[in-house]
Structure formats: C-alpha cells, structure tokens
C-alpha positions as CSV (number, residue, x, y, z in Angstrom):
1,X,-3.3,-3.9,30.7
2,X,-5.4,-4.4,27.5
3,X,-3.9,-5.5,24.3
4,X,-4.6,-4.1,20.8
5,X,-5.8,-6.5,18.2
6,X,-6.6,-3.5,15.5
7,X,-3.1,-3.5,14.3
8,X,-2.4,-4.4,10.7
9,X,-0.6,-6.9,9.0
10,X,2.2,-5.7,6.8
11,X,2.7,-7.8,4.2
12,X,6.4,-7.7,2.8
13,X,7.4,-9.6,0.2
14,X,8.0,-8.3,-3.1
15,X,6.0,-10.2,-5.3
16,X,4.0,-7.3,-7.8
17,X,0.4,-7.7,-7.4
18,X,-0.3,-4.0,-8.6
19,X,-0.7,-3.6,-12.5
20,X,0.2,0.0,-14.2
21,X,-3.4,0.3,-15.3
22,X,-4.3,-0.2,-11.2
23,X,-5.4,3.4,-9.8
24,X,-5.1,5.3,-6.6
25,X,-8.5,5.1,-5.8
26,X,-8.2,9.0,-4.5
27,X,-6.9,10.9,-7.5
28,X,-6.3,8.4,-10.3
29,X,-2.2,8.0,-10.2
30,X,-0.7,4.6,-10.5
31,X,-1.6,2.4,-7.7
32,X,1.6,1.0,-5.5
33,X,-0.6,0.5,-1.8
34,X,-3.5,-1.9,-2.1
35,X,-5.3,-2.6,1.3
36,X,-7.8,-4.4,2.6
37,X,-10.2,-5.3,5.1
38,X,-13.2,-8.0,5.1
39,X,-14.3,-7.3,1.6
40,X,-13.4,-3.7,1.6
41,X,-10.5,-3.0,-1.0
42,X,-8.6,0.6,-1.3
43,X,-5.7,1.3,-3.7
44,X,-3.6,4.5,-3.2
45,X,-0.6,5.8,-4.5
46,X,2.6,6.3,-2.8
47,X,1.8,10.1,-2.1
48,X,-1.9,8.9,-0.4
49,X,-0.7,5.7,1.2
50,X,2.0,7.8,3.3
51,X,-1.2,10.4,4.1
52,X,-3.2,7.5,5.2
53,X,-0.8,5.3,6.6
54,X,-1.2,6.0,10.1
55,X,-5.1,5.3,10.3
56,X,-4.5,2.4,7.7
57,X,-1.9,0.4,10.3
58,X,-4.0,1.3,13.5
59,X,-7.2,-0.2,12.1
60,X,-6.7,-3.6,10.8
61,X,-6.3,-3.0,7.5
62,X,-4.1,-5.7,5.9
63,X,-1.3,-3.7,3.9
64,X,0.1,-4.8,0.1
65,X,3.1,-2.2,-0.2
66,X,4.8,-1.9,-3.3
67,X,6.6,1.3,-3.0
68,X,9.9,-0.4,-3.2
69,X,9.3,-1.1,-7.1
70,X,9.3,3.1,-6.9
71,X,12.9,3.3,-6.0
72,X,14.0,-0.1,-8.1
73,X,12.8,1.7,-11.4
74,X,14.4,4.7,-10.8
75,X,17.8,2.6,-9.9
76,X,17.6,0.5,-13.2
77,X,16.6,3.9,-15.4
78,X,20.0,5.4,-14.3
79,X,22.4,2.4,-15.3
C-alpha cells in the first residue's frame, strides 16, 4: 500500500494576504486563491480556483484561500 505525499496543504486561517489590486492570474478579476509551489506562484479568482481546485490539492500545491472574505462582504453590505 503506497502513500500519497502530492497532497496539498490547506492553509486556513483568515488572515488577508490578497490585496484588491492582486489579479487572477487567468482573466484579470480580483485575486481571493493564491497558491504555490517551490518558487512557482499562481493567483486565481474564486470562479478559477473552484475550476482548478482539484489538480491544485492533488499536486502539492500549498493553498492561501480567501474566499471566505467573499461571503463576509456580502454579509456586512446587507446590515
């Protein structure tokens, strides 16, 4: 029985790293998914991290997801 070591790490805290001037580095929309891997970086917004997110876990990419602050804006906007 072999094990997998590709996995990702998930990071999940909730401290922003992602500025509003930060990219999707596939069509330009604000950035809320930066990953990483040795000294590759790749930002993505929450529409391409979910279309990536399966190859992105499976091959050791290390995952900065801040798609929570997504749902937290639109909760404060409607107070």
């Amino acid at each position: 029985m072999s094990t997998d070591t590709t996995q990702s790490t998930q990071v999940l805290d909730r401290t922003p790293l992602l500025l509003a001037t930060d990219r999707c580095d596939r069509c330009g929309a604000q950035a809320y998914v930066q990953v990483t891997k040795a000294e590759f970086e790749l930002l993505f917004c929450s529409h391409h991290a979910r279309d990536n997110e399966h190859t992105l876990t499976t091959d050791g990419w290390v995952v900065h997801d801040e798609r929570w602050r997504l749902v937290e804006n639109k909760t404060q906007g409607e107070l």
